[in-house]
C-alpha positions in Angstrom: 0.0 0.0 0.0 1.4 3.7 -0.9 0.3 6.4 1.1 0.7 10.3 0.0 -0.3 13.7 0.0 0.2 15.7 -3.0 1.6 19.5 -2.5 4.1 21.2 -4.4 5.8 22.2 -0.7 6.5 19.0 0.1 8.0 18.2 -3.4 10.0 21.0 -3.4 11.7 20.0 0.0 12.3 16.5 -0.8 13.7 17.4 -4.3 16.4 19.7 -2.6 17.2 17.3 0.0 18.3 14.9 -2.7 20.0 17.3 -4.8 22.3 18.7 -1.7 23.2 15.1 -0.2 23.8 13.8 -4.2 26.4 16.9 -4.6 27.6 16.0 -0.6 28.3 13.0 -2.1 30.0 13.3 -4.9 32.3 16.0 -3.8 33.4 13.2 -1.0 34.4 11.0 -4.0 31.6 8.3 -2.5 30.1 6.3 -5.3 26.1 7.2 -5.9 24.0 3.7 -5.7 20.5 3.5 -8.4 17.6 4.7 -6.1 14.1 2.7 -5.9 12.5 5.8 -7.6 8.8 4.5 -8.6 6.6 3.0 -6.2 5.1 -0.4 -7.3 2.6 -2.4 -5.9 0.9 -5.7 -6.5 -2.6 -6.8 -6.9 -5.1 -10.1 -7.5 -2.7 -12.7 -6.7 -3.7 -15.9 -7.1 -2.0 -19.2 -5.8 -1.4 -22.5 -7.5 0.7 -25.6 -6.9 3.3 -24.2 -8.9 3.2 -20.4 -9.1 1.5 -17.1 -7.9 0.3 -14.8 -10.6 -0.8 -11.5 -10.4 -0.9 -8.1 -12.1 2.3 -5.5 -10.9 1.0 -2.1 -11.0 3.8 0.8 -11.6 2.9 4.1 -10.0 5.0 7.0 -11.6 4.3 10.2 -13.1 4.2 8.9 -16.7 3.5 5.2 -18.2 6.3 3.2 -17.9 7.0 -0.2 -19.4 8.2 -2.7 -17.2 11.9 -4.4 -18.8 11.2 -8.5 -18.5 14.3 -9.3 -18.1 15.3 -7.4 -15.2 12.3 -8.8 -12.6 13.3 -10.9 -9.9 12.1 -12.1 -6.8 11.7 -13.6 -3.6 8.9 -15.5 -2.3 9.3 -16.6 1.9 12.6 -15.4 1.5 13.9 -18.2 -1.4 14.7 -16.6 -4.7 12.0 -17.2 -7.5 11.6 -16.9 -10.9 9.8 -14.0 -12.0 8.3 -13.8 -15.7 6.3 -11.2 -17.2 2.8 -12.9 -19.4 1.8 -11.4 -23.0 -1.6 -12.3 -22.3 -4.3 -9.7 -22.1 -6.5 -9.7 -19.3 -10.0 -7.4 -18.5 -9.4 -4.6 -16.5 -12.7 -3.4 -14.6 -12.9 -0.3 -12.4 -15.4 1.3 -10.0 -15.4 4.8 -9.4 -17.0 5.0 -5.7 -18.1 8.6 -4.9 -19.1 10.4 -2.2 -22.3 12.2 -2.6 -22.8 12.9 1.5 -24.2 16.8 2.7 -20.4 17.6 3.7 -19.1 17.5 0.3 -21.3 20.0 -1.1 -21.5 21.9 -4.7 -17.9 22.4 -5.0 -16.7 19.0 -3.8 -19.1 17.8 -6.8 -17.8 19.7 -9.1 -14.5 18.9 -8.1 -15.4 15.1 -9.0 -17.2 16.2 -11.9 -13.9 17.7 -13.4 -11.6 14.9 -12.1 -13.6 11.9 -13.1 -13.5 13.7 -16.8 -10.1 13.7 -16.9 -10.0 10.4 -15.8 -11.9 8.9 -18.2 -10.0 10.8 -20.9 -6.7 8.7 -19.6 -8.1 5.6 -19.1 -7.3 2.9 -21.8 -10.2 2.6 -24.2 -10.7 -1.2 -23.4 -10.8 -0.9 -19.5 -14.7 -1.0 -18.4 -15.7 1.7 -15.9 -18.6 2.1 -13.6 -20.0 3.7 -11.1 -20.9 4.1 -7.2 -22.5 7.0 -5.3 -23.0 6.7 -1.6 -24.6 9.2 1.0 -27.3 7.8 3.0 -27.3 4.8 1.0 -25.4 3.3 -1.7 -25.6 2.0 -4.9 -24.7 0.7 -8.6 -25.4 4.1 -10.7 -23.6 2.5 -13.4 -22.3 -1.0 -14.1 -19.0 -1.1 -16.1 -19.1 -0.4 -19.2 -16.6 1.0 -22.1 -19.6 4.2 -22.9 -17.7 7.0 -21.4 -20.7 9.4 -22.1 -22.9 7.2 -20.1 -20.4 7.4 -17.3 -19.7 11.0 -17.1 -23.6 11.5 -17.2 -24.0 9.5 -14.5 -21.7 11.9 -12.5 -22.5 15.3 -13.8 -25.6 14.7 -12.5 -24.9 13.1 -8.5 -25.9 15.7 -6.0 -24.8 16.1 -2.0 -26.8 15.6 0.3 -27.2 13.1 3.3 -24.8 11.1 5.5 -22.1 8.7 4.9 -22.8 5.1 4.0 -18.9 4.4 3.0 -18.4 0.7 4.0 -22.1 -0.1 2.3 -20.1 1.5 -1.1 -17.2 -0.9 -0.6 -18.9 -3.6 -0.9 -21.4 -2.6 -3.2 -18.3 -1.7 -5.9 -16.9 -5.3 -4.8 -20.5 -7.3 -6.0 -20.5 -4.9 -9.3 -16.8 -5.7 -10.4 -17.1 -9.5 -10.3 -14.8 -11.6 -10.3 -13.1 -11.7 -13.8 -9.6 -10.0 -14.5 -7.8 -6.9 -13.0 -10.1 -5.3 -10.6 -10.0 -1.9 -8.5 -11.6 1.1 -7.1 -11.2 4.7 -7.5 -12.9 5.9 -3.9 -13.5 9.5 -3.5 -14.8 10.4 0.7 -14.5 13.5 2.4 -15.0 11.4 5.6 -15.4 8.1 7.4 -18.5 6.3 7.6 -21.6 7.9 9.6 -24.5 5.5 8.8 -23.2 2.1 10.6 -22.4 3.6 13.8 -26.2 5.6 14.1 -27.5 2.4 13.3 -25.2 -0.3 15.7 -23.2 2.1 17.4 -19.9 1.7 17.8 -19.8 -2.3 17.6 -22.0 -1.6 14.7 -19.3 0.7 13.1 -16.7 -1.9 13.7 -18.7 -5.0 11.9 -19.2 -2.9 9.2 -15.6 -1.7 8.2 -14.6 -5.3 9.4 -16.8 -6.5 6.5 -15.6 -4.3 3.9 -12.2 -4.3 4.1 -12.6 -8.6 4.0 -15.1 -8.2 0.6 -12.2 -6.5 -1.1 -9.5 -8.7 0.5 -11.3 -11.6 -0.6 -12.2 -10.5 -3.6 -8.8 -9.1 -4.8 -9.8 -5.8 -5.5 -7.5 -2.9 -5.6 -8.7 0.2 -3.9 -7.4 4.0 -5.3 -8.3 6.0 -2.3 -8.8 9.9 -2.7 -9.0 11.5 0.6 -10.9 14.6 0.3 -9.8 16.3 3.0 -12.2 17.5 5.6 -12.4 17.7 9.6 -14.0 14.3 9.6 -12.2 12.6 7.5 -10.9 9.0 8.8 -7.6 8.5 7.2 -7.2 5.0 9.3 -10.1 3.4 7.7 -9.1 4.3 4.1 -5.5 2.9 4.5 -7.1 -0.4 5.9 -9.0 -0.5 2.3 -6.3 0.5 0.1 -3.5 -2.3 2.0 -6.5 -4.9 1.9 -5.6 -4.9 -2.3 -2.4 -3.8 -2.5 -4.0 -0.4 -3.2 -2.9 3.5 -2.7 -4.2 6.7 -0.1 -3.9 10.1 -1.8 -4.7 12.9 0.2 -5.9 15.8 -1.2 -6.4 19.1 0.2 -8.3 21.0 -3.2 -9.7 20.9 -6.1 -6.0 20.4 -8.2 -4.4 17.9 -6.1 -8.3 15.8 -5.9 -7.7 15.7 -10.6 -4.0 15.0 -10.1 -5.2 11.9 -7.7 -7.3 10.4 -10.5 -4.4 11.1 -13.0 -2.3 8.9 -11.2 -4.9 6.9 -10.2 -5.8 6.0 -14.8 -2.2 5.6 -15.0 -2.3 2.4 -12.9 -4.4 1.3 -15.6 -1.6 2.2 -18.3 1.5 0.7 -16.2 0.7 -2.4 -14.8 1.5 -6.1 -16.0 1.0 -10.0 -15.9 3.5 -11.5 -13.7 3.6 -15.4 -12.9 6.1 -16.2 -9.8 7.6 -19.4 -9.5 6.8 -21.3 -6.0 9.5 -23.1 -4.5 8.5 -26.5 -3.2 7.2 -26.9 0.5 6.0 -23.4 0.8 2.4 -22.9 2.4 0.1 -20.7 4.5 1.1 -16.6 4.2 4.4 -16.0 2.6 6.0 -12.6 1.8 6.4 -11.8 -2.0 9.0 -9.5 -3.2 9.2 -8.4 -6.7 12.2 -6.3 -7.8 12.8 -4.7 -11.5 13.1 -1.8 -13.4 10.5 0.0 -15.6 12.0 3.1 -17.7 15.0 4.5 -16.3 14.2 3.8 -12.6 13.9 0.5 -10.5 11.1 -0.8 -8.0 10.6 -3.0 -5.3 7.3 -4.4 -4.3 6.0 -6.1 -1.1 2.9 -8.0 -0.5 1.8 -10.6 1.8 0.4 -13.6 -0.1 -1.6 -16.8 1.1 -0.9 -19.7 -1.0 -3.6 -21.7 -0.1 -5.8 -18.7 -2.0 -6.9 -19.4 -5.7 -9.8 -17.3 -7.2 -11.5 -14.6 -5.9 -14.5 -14.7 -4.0 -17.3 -12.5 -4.3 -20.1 -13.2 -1.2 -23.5 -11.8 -1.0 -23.8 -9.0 2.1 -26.8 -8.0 3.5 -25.9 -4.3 2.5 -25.9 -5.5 -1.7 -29.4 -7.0 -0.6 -30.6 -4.3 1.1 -29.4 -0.9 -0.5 -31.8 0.3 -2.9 -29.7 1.0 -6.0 -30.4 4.8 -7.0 -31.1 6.2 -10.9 -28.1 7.5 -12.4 -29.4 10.6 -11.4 -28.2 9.8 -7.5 -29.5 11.7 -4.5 -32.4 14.2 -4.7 -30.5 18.3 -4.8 -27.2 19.7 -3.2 -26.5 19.9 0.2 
């Protein structure tokens, strides 16, 4: 899981630390080692006898293509094979939006703008739909390829309403299936008001307990976009973005909320089959390492795998069942 918070400030200060300890360096006469400059992550692994496969997802500022013959690996600490697969696989994605009273006019219009971007960078061939959630939650859109029908969908969701986040989760989990790559792109302002009025605390607890295991179990990446906001519950959104090898962005305004989805498409653009090779006796939770280099820069990424775990698993909750599933036109006027 990557967790961030886009501002030029902090870029800026980073970027000159590196610059004055790389000239430190050199004038010392001490040799500079290749940084891990791109973040990578991995998603949907899958488990056989004989190897875990899985789709490596690049996260840098531009697509990158991933060099086959540089990938190598570790899998419960023995080296194993790594190879990269030509085959094409679907790639399905849910935008889940926030349509509570908190995020009002100009937090819609914020996604309005974003999510058009978005779908302007996504690949042609990836399906998208959509969630809205405020009171309740629901499928606006199923995932299709028709942009239009998308970005209809959106420009027309209104705030208004509390927070029904961990009813969304798994509402986007039942919609994606269980075929191919698989992720959300979750917009919130906040954490999650309805389960808690309705269980209290306990109740709260059930709930995010239950939606971080649909999208564990069912191998689905989660984008998170953290809208910031005095209520927002930055705990709960990392718990969804680690559960599939996901990402949190946090993002203060309007610019940093589109540069979020940016990144967010190109995880769609810079990601790859991958098949690693199991080495005999190996069982229960392992820790796979992948290493590599895509572009000019190298990676290194981490994620827990169990090897007893083959297909995804999509299981009927009682929020799918009982969550009326709004018109695309979502909640009734802005709050």
């Amino acid at each position: 899981m990557t967790v961030s918070t886009i501002g030029p400030s902090a870029l800026a200060s980073r970027t000159v630390t590196v610059v004055v300890a790389s000239l430190l360096l050199l004038f010392l006469g001490v040799p500079i080692a290749s940084a891990e400059t791109v973040d990578a992550s991995l998603s949907d692994l899958r488990s056989s006898d004989t190897a875990v496969e899985g789709t490596l997802i690049i996260r840098g500022d531009s697509v990158l293509a991933v060099d086959p013959a540089s990938l190598s690996g570790t899998l419960g600490g023995q080296a194993a094979k790594v190879t990269m697969s030509d085959a094409n696989t679907q790639r399905t994605t849910m935008l889940v939006i926030d349509t509570s009273g908190s995020m009002n006019a100009s937090g819609m219009a914020t996604v309005r703008t974003a999510v058009r971007d978005f779908l302007a960078k996504v690949p042609p061939d990836v399906k998208v739909g959509v969630v809205s959630f405020a009171d309740t939650s629901g499928v606006d859109v199923a995932p299709t390829t028709d942009r239009a029908k998308v970005q209809s969908a959106v420009n027309a969701l209104r705030s208004d309403g509390e927070t029904a986040l961990y009813a969304a989760v798994q509402d986007a989990v039942q919609g994606l299936g269980t075929t191919g790559e698989r992720s959300i792109v979750l917009l919130s302002d906040g954490g999650d008001t309805v389960a808690e009025q309705a269980g209290g605390a306990a109740g709260d607890r059930k709930a995010r307990a239950a939606a971080v295991s649909a999208l564990s179990k069912a191998k689905v990446r989660a984008e998170v976009v953290a809208f910031k906001s005095p209520e927002a519950n930055s705990s709960v959104l990392q718990q969804f973005a680690k559960a599939g090898g996901g990402s949190v962005v946090a993002a203060a305004d309007r610019a940093a909320v589109a540069e979020a989805f940016d990144a967010a498409a190109l995880t769609l653009e810079s990601q790859v089959l991958i098949s690693v090779a199991r080495p005999a006796g190996l069982t229960g939770v392992q820790q796979l390492v992948v290493r590599g280099a895509a572009g000019p820069d190298t990676f290194v990424a981490r994620s827990a795998v169990d090897l007893g775990s083959q297909a995804p698993i999509v299981e009927p909750t009682p929020s799918s069942s009982a969550v009326a599933v709004p018109p695309a036109g979502g909640a009734d006027g802005e709050g």
